[in-house]
C-alpha positions as CSV (number, residue, x, y, z in Angstrom):
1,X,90.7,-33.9,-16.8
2,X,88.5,-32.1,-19.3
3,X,86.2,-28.9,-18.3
4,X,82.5,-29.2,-18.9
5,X,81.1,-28.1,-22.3
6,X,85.0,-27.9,-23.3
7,X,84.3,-29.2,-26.5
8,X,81.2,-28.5,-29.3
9,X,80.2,-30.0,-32.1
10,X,78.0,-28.5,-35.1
11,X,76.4,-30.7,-38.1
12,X,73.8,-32.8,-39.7
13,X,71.7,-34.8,-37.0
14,X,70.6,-38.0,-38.7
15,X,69.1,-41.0,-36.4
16,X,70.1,-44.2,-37.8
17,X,66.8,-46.7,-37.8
18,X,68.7,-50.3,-38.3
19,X,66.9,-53.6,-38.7
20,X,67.4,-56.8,-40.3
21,X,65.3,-56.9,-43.2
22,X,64.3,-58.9,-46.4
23,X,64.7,-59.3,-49.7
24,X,61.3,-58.5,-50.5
25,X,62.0,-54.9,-48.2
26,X,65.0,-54.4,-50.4
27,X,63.5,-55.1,-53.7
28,X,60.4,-53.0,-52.7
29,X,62.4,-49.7,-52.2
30,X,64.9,-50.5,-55.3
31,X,67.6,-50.9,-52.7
32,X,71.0,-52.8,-53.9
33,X,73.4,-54.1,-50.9
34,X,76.3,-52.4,-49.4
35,X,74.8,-49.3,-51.4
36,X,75.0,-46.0,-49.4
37,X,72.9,-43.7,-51.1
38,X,70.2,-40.8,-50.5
39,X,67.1,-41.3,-50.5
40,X,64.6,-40.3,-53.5
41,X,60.8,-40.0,-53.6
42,X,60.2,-43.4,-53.9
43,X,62.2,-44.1,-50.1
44,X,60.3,-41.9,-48.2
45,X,57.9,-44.7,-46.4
46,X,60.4,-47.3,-45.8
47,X,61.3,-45.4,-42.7
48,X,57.9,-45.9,-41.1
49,X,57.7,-49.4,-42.6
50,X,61.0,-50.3,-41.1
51,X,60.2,-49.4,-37.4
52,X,56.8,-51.2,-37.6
53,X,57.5,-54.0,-39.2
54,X,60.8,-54.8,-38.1
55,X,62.5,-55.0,-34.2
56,X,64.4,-51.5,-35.1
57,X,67.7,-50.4,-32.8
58,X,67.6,-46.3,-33.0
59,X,71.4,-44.7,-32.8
60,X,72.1,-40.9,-33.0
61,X,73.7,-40.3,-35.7
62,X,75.3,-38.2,-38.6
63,X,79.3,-37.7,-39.2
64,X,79.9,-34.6,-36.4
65,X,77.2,-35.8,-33.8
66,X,79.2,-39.4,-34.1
67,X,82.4,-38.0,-33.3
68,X,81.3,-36.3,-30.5
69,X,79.5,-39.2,-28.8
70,X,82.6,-41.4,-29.3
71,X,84.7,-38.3,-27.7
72,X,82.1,-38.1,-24.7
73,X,82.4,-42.1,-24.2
74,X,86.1,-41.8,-23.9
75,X,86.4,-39.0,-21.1
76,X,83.2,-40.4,-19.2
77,X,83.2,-37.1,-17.6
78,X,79.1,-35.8,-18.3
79,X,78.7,-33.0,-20.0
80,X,82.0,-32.3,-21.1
81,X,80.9,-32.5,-24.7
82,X,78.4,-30.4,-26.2
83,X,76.5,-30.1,-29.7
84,X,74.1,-28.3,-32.1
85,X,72.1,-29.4,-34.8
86,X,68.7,-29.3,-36.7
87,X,65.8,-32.1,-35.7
88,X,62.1,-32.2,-36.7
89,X,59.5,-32.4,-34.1
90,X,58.4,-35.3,-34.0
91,X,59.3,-39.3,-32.7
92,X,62.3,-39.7,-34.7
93,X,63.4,-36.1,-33.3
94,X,62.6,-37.1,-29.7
95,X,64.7,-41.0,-30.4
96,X,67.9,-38.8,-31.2
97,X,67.4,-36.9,-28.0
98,X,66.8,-39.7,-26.1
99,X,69.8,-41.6,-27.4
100,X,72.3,-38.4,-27.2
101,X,71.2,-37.1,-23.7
102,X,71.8,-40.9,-22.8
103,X,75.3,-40.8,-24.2
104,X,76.1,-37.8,-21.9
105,X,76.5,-35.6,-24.9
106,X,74.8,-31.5,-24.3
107,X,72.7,-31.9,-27.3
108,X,71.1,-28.4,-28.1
109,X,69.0,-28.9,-31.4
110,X,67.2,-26.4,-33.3
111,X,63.7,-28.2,-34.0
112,X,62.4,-27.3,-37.5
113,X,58.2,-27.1,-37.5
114,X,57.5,-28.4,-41.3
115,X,60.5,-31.0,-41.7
116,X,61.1,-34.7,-40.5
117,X,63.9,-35.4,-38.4
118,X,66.9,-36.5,-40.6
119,X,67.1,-40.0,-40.9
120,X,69.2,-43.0,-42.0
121,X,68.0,-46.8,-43.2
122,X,70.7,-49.2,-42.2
123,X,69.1,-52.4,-43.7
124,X,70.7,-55.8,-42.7
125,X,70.2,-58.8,-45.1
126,X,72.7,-61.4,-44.4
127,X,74.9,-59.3,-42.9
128,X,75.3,-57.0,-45.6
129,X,74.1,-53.3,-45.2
130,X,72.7,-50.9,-47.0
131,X,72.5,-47.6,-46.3
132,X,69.4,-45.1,-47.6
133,X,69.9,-41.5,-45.9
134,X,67.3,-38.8,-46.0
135,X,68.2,-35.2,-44.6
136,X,65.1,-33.5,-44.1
137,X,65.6,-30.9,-41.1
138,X,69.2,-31.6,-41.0
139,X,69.5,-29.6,-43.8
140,X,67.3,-26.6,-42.0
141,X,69.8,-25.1,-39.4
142,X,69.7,-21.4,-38.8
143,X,72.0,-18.8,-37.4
144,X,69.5,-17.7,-35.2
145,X,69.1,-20.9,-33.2
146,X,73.2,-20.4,-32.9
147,X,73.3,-16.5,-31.6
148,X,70.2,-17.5,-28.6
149,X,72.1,-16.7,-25.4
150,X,71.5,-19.8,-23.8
151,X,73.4,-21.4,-27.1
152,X,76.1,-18.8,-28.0
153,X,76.7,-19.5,-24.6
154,X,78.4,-23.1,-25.1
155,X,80.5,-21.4,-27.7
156,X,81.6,-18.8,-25.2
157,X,82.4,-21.6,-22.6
158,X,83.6,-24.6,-25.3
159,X,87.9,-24.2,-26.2
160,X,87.6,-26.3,-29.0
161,X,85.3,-26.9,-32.1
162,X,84.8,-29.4,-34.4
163,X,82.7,-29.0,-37.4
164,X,82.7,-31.7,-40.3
165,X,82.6,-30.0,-43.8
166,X,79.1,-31.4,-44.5
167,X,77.9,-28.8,-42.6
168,X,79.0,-26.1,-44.4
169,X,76.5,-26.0,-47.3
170,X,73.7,-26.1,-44.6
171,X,74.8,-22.9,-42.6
172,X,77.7,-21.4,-43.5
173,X,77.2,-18.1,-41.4
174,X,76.8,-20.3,-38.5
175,X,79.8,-21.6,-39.3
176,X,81.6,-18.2,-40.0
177,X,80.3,-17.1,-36.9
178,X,82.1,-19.6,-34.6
179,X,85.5,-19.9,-36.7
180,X,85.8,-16.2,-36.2
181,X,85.2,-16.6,-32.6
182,X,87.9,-19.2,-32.6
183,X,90.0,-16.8,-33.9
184,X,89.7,-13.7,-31.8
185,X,89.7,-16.2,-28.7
186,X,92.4,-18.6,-29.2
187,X,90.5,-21.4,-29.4
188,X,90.9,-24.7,-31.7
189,X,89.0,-24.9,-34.3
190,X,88.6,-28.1,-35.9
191,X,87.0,-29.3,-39.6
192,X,87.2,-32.8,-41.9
193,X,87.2,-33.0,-45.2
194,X,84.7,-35.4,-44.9
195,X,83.5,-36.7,-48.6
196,X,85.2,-36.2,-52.4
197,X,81.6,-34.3,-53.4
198,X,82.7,-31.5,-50.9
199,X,86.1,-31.4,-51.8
200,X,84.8,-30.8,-55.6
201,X,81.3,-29.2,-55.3
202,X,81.9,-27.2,-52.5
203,X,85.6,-25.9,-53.3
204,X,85.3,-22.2,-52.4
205,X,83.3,-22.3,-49.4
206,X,85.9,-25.2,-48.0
207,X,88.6,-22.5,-49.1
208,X,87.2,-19.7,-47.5
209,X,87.4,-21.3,-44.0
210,X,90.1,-23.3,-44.6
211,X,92.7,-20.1,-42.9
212,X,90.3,-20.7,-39.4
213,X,90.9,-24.6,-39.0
214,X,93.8,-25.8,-36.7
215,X,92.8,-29.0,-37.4
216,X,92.4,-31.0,-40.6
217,X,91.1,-34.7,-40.6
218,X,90.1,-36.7,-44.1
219,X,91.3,-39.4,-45.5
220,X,93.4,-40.2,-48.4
221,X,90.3,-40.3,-51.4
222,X,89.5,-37.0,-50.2
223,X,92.8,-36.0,-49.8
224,X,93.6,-37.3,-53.5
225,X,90.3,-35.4,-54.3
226,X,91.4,-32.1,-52.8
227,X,95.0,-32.3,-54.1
228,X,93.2,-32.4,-58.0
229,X,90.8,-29.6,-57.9
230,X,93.3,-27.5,-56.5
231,X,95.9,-28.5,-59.6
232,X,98.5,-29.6,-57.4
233,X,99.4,-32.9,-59.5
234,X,100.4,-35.2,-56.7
235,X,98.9,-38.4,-55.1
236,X,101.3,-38.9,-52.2
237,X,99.3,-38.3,-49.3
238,X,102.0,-37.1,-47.1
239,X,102.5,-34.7,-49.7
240,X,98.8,-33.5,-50.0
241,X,98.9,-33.7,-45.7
242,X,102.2,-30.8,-45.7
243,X,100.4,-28.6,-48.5
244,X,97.4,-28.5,-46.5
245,X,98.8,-27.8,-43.2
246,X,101.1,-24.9,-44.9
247,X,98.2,-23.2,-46.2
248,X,97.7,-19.7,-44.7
249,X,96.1,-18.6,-41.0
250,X,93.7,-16.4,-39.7
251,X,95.4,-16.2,-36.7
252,X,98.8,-17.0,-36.3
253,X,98.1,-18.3,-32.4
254,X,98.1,-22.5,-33.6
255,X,100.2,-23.6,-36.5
256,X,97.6,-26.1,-38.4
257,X,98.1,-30.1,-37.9
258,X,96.7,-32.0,-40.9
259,X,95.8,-35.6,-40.2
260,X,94.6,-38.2,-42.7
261,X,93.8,-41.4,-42.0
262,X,94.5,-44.3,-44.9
263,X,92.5,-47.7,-43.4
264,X,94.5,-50.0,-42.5
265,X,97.6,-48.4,-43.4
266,X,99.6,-45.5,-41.1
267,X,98.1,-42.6,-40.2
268,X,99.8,-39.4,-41.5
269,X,100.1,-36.0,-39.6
270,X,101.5,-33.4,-41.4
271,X,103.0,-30.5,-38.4
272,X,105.3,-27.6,-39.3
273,X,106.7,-28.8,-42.2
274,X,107.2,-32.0,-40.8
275,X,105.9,-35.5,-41.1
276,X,104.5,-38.2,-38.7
277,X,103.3,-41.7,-39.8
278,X,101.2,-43.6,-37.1
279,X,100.7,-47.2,-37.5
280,X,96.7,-48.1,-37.0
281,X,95.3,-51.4,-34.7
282,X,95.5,-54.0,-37.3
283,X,91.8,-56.3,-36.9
284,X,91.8,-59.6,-37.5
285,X,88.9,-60.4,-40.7
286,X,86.5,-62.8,-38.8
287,X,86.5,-59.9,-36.2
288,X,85.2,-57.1,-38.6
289,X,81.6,-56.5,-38.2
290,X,81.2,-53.0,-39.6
291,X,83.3,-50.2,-40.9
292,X,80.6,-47.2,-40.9
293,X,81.3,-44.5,-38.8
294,X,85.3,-46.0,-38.5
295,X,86.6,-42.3,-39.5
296,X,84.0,-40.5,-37.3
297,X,85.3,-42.9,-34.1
298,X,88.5,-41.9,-35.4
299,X,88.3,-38.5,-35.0
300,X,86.1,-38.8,-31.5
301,X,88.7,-40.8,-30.0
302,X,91.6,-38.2,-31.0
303,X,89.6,-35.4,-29.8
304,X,89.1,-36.9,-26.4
305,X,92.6,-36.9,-25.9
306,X,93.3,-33.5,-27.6
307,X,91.0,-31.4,-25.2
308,X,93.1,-33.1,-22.0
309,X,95.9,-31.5,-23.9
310,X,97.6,-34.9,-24.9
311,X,100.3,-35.6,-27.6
312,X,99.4,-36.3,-30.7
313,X,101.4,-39.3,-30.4
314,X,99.0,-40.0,-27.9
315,X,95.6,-38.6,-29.8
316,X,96.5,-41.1,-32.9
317,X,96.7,-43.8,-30.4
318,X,93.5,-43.2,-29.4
319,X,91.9,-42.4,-32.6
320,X,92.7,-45.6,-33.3
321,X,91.6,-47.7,-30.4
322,X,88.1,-45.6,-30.8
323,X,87.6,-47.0,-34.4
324,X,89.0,-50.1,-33.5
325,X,86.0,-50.7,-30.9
326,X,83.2,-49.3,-33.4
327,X,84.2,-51.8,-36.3
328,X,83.1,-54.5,-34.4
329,X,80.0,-54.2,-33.8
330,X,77.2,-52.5,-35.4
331,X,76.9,-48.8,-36.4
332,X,78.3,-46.3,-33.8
333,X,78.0,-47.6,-30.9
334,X,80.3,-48.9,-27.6
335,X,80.5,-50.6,-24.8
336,X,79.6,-48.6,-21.1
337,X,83.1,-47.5,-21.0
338,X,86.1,-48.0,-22.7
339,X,89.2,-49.6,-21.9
340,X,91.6,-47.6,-23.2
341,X,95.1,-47.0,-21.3
């Protein structure tokens, strides 16, 4: 059984506003399908448009706060998952509370006075979606939300920590503050690789905390990615997977596991110099429905069993069953419970 609050998550908030559109909504906004892009000046209204013109399904959303909601949903145990992030004040801001708290998740945002909640178009046309995501007071988290007492406390009480690199160019002394506590505390401390742009853009920064992370998740294009910018000429991602997890610690308490996930092929987890390949639940075609938010179910579902102190054996298995789930149906979303064994 997991503790309450054992777990806590920190990252970009985003509610996800999906609805079947048009054409005609798609050619308005200059939208292509299946494009996944952020959103410009010419976007901002389609969000209002979209939930009065169209039935709209609002989901909590955004890479870290996914995760966590799929890790909450496999221990049905309330409370036992915590997280932090930047809203606006305002209906979208009170949807993503209303869809978290209902998930069982301890959502704790920090609400921003001048910018909108951080949201996400998902537009259906035929099936096909498209994808049109705009920050806003995601991008606005302060430190000072973090070091409240009533906050620092679910740091203090949570063991383990996962915090997606997107995150880090939006507070990085947030995140500095809670690696280091990791640290000093024996704690787990858990990060993703999360996109190529990071891996390239934001280089140093993901160096600079890479000694703090017990944990590494990404997959193999941003594994690829990382393995180039740091000039180490290789393309085997069980190669990239041992480098990473041999890179140096800030504490010496956890040797780092580094896990990257290649779609349908095995997963690979790199461990003290040695390697582990996974095999994944293979989906039949006709039952694939959607494939966002497959990595962030991923991770939730391994998490879930990490905290109870599982194998990892047993964490992949359940990685995969979580992301199995989410790909058929639409966004990040499950059944009432889960059925896994």
């Amino acid at each position: 059984m997991a503790d309450s609050g054992v777990l806590l998550g920190m990252g970009n908030p985003l509610l996800d506003i999906s609805a079947v559109v048009d054409d005609d909504f798609l050619n308005k906004y200059d939208i292509k399908l299946n494009d996944a892009i952020l959103a410009e000046e010419k976007h901002l209204t389609m969000y209002d448009e979209m939930s009065s013109k169209y039935t709209v399904e609002f989901i909590a959303g955004g890479a870290t706060q996914n995760s966590i909601r799929v890790a909450q949903w496999m221990l049905q145990i309330p409370g036992a998952t915590s997280f932090i992030g930047c809203i606006g004040k305002d209906k979208f801001g009170e949807e993503m509370k209303k869809s978290s708290n209902f998930a069982g998740v301890n959502v704790q945002y920090y609400e921003d006075e001048a910018a909108p909640t951080g949201t996400c178009a998902v537009c259906i046309v035929g099936g096909e979606r498209s994808l049109v995501a705009n920050l806003s007071a995601a991008n606005c988290y302060k430190s000072d939300h973090l070091k409240k007492p009533e906050n620092w406390a679910l740091v203090e009480k949570a063991k383990y920590f996962y915090i997606a690199g997107f995150f880090l160019p939006v507070s990085l002394e947030s995140v500095k503050f809670v690696a280091e506590h990791a640290a000093a505390n024996n704690k787990v401390f858990i990060t993703n690789l999360s996109a190529p742009y990071l891996c390239e853009f934001f280089k140093d920064v993901q160096d600079k905390f890479m000694p703090y992370t017990d944990f590494v998740f990404g997959n193999e294009t941003e594994a690829k990615t990382f393995s180039r910018v740091h000039g180490w000429e290789t393309d085997d991602v069980e190669e990239i997977a041992l480098k990473i997890s041999q890179w140096p610690k800030a504490s010496g308490t956890h040797k780092r596991i580094t896990v990257i996930t290649q779609g349908a092929d095995p997963v690979v987890v790199a461990e003290d110099g040695k390697l582990g390949k996974f095999p994944v639940v293979l989906l039949p075609k006709e039952k694939l429905v959607d494939t966002n938010g497959a990595g962030d179910a991923f991770v939730g579902g391994f998490l879930s069993q990490l905290v109870q102190e599982k194998s990892i054996e047993e964490c992949v298995r359940a990685g995969s069953y979580a992301s199995n789930v989410i790909i058929q149906r639409c966004g990040c979303t499950f059944p009432e419970t889960p059925d896994f064994k």
